[in-house]
C-alpha positions in Angstrom: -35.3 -137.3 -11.1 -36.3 -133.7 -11.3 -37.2 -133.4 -7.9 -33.7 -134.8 -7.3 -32.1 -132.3 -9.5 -34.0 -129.1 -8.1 -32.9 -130.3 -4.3 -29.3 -130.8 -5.9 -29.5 -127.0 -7.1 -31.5 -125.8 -4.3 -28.0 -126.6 -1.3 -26.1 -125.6 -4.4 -27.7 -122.0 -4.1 -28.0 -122.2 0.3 -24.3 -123.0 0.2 -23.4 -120.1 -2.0 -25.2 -118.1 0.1 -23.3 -119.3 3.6 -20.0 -119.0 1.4 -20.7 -115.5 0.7 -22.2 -114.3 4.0 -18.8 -115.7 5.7 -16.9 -113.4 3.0 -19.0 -110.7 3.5 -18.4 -110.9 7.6 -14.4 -111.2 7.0 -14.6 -108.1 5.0 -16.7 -106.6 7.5 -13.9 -106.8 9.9 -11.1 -106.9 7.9 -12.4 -103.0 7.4 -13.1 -102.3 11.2 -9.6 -103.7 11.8 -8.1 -100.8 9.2 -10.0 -97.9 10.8 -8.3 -95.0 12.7 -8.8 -95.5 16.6 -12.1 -93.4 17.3 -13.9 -94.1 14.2 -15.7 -97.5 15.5 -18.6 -97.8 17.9 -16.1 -99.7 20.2 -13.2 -97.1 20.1 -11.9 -95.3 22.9 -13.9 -92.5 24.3 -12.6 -89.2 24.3 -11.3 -88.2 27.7 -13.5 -86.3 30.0 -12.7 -83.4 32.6 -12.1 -86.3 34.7 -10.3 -89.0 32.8 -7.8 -89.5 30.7 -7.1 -92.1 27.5 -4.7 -95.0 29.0 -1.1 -94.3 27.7 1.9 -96.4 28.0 4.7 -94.9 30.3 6.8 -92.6 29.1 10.3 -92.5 30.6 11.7 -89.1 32.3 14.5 -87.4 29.9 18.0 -88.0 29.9 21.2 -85.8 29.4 21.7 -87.5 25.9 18.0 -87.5 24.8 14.4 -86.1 24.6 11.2 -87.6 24.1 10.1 -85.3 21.9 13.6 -83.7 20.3 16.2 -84.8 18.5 19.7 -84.3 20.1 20.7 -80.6 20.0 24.1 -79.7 19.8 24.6 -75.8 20.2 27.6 -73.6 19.2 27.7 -69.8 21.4 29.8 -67.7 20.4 31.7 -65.5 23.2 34.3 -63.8 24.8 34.4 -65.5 27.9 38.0 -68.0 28.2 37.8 -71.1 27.4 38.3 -73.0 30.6 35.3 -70.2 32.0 33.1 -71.7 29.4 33.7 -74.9 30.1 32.3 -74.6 33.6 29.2 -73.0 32.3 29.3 -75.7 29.9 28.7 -78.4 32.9 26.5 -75.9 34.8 23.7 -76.0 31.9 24.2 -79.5 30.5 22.9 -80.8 34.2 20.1 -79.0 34.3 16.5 -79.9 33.9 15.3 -77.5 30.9 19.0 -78.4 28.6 17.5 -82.2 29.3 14.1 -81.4 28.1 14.9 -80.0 24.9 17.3 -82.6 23.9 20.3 -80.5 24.6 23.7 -83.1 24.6 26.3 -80.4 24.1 27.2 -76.8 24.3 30.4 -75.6 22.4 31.9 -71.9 23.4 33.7 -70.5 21.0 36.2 -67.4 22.3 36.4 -64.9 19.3 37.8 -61.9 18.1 34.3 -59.7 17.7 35.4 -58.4 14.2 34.8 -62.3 13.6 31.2 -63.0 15.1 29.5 -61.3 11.9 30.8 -64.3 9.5 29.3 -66.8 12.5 26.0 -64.9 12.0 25.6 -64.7 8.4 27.0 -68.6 7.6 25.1 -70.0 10.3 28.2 -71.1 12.5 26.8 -69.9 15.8 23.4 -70.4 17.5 24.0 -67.6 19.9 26.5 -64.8 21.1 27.1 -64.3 24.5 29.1 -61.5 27.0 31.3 -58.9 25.7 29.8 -55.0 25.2 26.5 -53.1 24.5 28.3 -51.5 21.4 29.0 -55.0 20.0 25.5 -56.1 20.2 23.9 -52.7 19.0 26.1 -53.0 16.1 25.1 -57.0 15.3 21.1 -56.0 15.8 21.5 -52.6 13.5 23.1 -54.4 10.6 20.9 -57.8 11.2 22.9 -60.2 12.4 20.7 -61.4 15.5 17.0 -63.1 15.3 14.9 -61.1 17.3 13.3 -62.8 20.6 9.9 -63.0 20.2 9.4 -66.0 23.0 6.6 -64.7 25.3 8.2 -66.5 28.2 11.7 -65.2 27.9 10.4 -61.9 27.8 8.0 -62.2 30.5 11.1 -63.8 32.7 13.5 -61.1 31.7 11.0 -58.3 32.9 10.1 -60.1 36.2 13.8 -60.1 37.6 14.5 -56.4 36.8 16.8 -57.6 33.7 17.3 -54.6 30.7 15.7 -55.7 27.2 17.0 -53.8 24.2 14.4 -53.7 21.0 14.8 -52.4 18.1 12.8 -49.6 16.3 10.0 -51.6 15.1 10.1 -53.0 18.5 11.2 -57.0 18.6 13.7 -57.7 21.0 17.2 -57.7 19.9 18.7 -59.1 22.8 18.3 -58.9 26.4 21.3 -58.4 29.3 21.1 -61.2 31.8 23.7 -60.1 34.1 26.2 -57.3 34.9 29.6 -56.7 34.1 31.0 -54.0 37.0 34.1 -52.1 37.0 35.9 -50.1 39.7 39.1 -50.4 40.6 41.1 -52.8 43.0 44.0 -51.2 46.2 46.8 -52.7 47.4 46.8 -51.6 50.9 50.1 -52.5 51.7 51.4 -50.5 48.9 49.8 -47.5 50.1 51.0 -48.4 53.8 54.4 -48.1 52.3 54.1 -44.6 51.6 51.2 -44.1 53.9 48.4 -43.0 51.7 45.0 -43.1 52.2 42.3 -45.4 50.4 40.9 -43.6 47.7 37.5 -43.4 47.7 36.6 -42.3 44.1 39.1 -41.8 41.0 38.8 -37.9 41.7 40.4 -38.2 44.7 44.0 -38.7 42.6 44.2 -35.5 42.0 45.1 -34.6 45.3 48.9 -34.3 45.5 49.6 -37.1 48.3 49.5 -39.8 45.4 52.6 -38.5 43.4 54.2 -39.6 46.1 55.4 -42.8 44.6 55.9 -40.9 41.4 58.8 -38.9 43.8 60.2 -42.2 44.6 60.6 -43.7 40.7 57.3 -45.6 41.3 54.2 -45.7 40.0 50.5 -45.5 42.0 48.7 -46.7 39.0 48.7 -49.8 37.0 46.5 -48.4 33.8 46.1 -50.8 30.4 45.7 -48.9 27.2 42.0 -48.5 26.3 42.4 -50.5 23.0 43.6 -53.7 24.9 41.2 -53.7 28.1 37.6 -53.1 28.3 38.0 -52.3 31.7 40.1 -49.1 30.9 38.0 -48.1 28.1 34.8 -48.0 30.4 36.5 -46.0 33.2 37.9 -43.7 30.9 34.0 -43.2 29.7 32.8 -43.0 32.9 35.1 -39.7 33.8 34.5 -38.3 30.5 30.9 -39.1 30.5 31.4 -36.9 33.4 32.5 -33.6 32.3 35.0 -33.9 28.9 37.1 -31.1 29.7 37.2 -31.8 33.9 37.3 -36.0 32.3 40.6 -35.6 30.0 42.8 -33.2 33.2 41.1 -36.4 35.5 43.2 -39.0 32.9 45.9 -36.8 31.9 46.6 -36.9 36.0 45.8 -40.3 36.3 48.3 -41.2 32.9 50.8 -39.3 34.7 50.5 -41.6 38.0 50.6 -44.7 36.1 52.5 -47.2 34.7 50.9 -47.8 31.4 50.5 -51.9 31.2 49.2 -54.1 27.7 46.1 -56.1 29.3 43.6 -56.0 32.1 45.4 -59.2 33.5 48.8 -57.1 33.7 46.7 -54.4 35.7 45.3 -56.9 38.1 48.4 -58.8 38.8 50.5 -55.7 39.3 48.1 -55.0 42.5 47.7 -58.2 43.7 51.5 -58.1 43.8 51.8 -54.9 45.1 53.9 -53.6 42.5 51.4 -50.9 42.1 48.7 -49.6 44.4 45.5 -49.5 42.7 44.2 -50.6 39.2 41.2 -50.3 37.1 39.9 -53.9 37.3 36.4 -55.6 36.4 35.2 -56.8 39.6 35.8 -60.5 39.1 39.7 -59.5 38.6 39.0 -57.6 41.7 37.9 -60.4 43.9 40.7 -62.6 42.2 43.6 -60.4 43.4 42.2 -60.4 46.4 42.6 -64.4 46.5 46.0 -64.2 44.8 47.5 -61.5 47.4 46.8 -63.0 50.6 44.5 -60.4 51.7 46.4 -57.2 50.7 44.2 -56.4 47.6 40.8 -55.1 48.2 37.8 -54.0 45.6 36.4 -50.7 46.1 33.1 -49.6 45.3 34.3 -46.1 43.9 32.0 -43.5 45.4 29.2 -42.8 42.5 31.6 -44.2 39.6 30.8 -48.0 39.6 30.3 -49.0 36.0 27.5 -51.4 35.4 28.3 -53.0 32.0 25.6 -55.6 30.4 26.2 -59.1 29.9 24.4 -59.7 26.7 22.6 -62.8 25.3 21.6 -63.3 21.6 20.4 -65.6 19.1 22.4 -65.2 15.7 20.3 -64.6 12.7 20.7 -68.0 10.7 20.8 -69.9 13.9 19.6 -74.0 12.8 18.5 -74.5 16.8 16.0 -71.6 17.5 13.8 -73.2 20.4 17.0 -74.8 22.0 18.6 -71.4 22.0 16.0 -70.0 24.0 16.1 -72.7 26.1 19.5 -71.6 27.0 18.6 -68.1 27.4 15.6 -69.1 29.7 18.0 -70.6 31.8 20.3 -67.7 32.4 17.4 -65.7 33.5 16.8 -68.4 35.9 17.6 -68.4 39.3 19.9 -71.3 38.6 21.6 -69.6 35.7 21.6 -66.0 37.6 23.7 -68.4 40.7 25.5 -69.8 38.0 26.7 -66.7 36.8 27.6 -65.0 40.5 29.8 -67.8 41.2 31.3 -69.0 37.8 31.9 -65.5 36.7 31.7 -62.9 39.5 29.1 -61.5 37.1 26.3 -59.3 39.1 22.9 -61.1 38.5 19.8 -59.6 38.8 18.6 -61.6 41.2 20.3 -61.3 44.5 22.8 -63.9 45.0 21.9 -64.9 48.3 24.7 -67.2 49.7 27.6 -66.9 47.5 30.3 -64.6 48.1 28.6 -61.7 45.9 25.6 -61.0 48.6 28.0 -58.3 50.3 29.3 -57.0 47.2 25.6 -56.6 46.0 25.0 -54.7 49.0 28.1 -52.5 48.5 27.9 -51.3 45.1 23.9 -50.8 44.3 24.0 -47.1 46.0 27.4 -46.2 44.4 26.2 -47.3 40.8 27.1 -44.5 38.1 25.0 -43.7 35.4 26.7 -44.9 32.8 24.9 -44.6 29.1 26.8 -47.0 26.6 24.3 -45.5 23.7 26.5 -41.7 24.3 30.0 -43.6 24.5 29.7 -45.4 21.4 29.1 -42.4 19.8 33.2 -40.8 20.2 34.9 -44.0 22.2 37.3 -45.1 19.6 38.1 -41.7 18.7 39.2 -40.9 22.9 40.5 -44.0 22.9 42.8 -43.6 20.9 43.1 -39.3 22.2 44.2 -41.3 25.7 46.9 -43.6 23.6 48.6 -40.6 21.7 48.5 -37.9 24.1 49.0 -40.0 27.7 49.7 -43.6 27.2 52.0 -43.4 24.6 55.5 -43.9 25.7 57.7 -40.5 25.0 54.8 -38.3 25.9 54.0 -40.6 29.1 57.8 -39.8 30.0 57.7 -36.5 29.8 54.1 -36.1 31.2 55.7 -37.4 34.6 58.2 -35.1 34.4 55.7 -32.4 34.6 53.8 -33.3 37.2 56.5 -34.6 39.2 58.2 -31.5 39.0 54.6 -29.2 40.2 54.2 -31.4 43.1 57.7 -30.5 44.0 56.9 -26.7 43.6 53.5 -27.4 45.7 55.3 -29.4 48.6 57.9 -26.5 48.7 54.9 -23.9 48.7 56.3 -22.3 45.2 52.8 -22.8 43.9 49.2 -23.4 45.9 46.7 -26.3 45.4 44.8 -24.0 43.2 47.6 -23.3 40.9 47.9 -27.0 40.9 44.9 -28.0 39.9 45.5 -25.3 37.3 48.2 -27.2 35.9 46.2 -29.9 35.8 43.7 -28.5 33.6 46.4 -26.9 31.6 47.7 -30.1 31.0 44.6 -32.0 30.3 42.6 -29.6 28.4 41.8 -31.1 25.1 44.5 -30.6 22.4 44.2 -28.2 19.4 45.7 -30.8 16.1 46.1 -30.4 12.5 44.9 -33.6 10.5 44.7 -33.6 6.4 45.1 -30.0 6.7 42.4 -29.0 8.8 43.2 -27.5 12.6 40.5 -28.4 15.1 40.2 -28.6 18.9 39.7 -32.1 20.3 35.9 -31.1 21.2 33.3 -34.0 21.5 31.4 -32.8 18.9 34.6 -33.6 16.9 35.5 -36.9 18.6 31.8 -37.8 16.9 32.5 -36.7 13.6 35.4 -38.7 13.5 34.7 -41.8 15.5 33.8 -44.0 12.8 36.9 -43.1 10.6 39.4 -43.2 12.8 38.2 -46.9 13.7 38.0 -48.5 10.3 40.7 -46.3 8.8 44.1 -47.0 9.5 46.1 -44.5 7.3 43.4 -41.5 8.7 43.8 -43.1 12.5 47.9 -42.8 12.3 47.6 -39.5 10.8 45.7 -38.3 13.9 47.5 -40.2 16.4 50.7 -38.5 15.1 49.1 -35.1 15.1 47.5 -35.9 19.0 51.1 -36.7 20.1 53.0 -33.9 18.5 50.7 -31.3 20.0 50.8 -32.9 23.4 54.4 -33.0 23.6 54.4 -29.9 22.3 52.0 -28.5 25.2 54.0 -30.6 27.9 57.4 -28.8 27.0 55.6 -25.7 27.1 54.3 -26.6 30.8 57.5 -27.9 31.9 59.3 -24.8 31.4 57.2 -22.5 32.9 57.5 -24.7 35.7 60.8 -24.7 35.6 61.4 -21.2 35.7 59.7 -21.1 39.1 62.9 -22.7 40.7 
């Protein structure tokens, strides 16, 4: 009976121990089944120089996704139309770096610059793009752009020749991707008409044989006021940035030629029309008169005075889209971007736009490229722009301006006077203006237009108050003129 018992207890204790080997062994593996992949004997082994872990396929990127990004969705802010954004819009979306950073959508917002601050500062844009050096300078100096601190962007910017502008401590505040030229655009059947030569260079006006239309009750010139067209501000830098005394008889003769028109677009169409014979234009306006007249518009590369203008690109400061944004920027500096902006804009890339209508005017303008420095015009531009708009574009003292120099090119072509008397006059008339403002009499000097330049822009009652002064003293000086002239018969 004992014997019975102890075998009883003895496969009482074996099975305990089978029981609790077969729990041990599910635990056993119920751990090896929980460990990270590597940790086990029987894990993958780490790749070597010549093998790789098996992955499953990973599908190319779409438009509308990436494998790695969530869709990206970003806003530029700009002044480039609408409809022009539009087409660089489609341009990036189908290429193959907006697809690899998830890039679904690109919104361009045209706005008044006096706006893009508040797009900076409440995070509403992801970048600004086109419009002037001054407008950027001023966005980097009072922090409104992120600086660029992307190695590749940088490195691709200095490869193709493209200008990078840093700030003091040296990050880049934003870099130019293309150029913006102005010259100005003929008509050569309005200067058939009164048989007139092409000008080669904006000096060339002040030779007497273009008043001739002046003498017939029209106009040479089709030239926008300087506050409404970029293009007439930049030319009026350019011959100032020249010599400022030689620059304001150059404009005063050039005011006096013209008919003084609201917008660049007014300028252009009045010489693709032919209802003047040359205008200041930007050289995509150029090449579009050219279209729009049927071949009797031409650009000219003026002789030494083509303006090279920047085309800016930069990421705003509170920008939610940092790496997509250089993505975008990345692409401009591309050769597809650089294309893109040749044939969508007219813009002049930095790489050479080999077959697309720009390769010849490339060629053209590169030796005839003035050295224009956008640092020394911000310093007194709004203070001679708005000189030119009192003292020449405005409408009494543009009236009787023309008077005067209608009346000395009559006293030349009768021989009263020579050509050196005339261009006397011309400096007579030109020479900056002596003015009274707030009490104080000073000579238009460019020492003063700096002093002033930052009033006369964000202060309206000071800015009328020496507009008013500006005009009344050129009137003044063009009475004087006129009867001088007149007493020579």
């Amino acid at each position: 009976m004992k014997a019975k018992i102890l075998g009883l207890g003895l496969l009482r204790v074996w099975a305990g121990i089978v029981v609790l080997v077969v729990v041990v062994a599910g635990l056993l593996a119920g751990f090896r089944l929980l460990q990270a992949p590597g940790e086990g004997e029987e894990a993958t082994k780490a790749p070597t120089p010549t093998e790789s872990p098996t992955r499953a396929p990973v599908r190319a990127p779409t438009p509308t996704e990436s494998p790695t990004r969530a869709p990206v969705r970003l806003t530029v802010v700009t002044r480039i139309a609408p409809q022009e954004g539009e087409a660089l819009r489609s341009r990036f979306l189908a290429s193959d770096i907006a697809k690899s950073y998830g890039i679904v959508d690109v919104v361009f917002l045209k706005e008044d610059v006096s706006k893009w601050p508040i797009y900076a500062r409440e995070g509403r844009a992801d970048l600004f793009f086109h419009g002037g050096y001054v407008v950027y300078k001023d966005l980097c100096d009072k922090g409104y752009l992120k600086p660029i601190r992307d190695p590749e962007a940088i490195s691709i910017a200095t490869s193709i020749g493209a200008q990078i502008y840093r700030r003091a401590d040296g990050s880049v505040c934003f870099i130019a991707v293309a150029r913006t030229i102005y010259s100005y655009t003929v008509n050569t059947a309005f200067l058939s008409k009164y048989n007139l030569p092409e000008p080669t260079s904006w000096g060339d006006l002040l030779n007497p044989i273009y008043a001739k239309p002046l003498l017939a009750g029209e106009a040479l010139v089709s030239f926008p006021k300087p506050s409404k067209s970029t293009t007439a501000a930049r030319i009026m830098q350019m011959m100032l940035q020249k010599g400022w005394d030689e620059g304001w008889a150059l404009l005063t003769v050039v005011g006096a030629l013209s008919y003084i028109v609201e917008s660049a677009e007014k300028a252009r169409d009045d010489v693709a029309l032919g209802v003047s014979g040359l205008a200041p234009t930007v050289l995509r306006y150029g090449i579009r008169a050219e279209e729009a007249s049927g071949g009797k518009a031409r650009f000219v590369a003026a002789r030494g005075e083509v303006i090279p203008d920047i085309t800016p690109v930069a990421i705003a400061v509170n920008t939610r889209n940092e790496e997509a944004a250089l993505a975008f920027i990345k692409w401009l500096l591309s050769p597809e971007g650089q294309r893109a902006l040749a044939e969508l804009f007219l813009f002049l890339p930095y790489v050479k736009p080999e077959g697309t209508g720009l390769e010849e005017v490339y060629e053209r303008v590169k030796g005839n490229i003035f050295d224009y420095n956008p640092e020394d015009a911000a310093l007194w531009e709004r203070a001679a722009m708005f000189y030119f708009e009192a003292a020449i574009a405005d409408s009494d003292a543009n009236t009787l301006l023309k008077r005067v120099w209608v009346k000395a090119v009559e006293l030349y072509n009768r021989g009263v006077i020579s050509g050196d008397e005339l261009r006397s006059i011309a400096l007579m008339l030109g020479s900056p203006l002596t003015i009274t403002v707030e009490g104080r009499t000073v000579k238009f000097t460019k020492d003063y237009a700096m002093e002033i330049n930052k009033r006369v822009a964000e202060d309206a009652g000071f800015r009328s108050a020496f507009m008013s002064s500006v005009k009344k003293a050129a009137i003044e000086r063009y009475e004087g003129i006129l009867r001088l002239l007149e007493a020579r018969g």
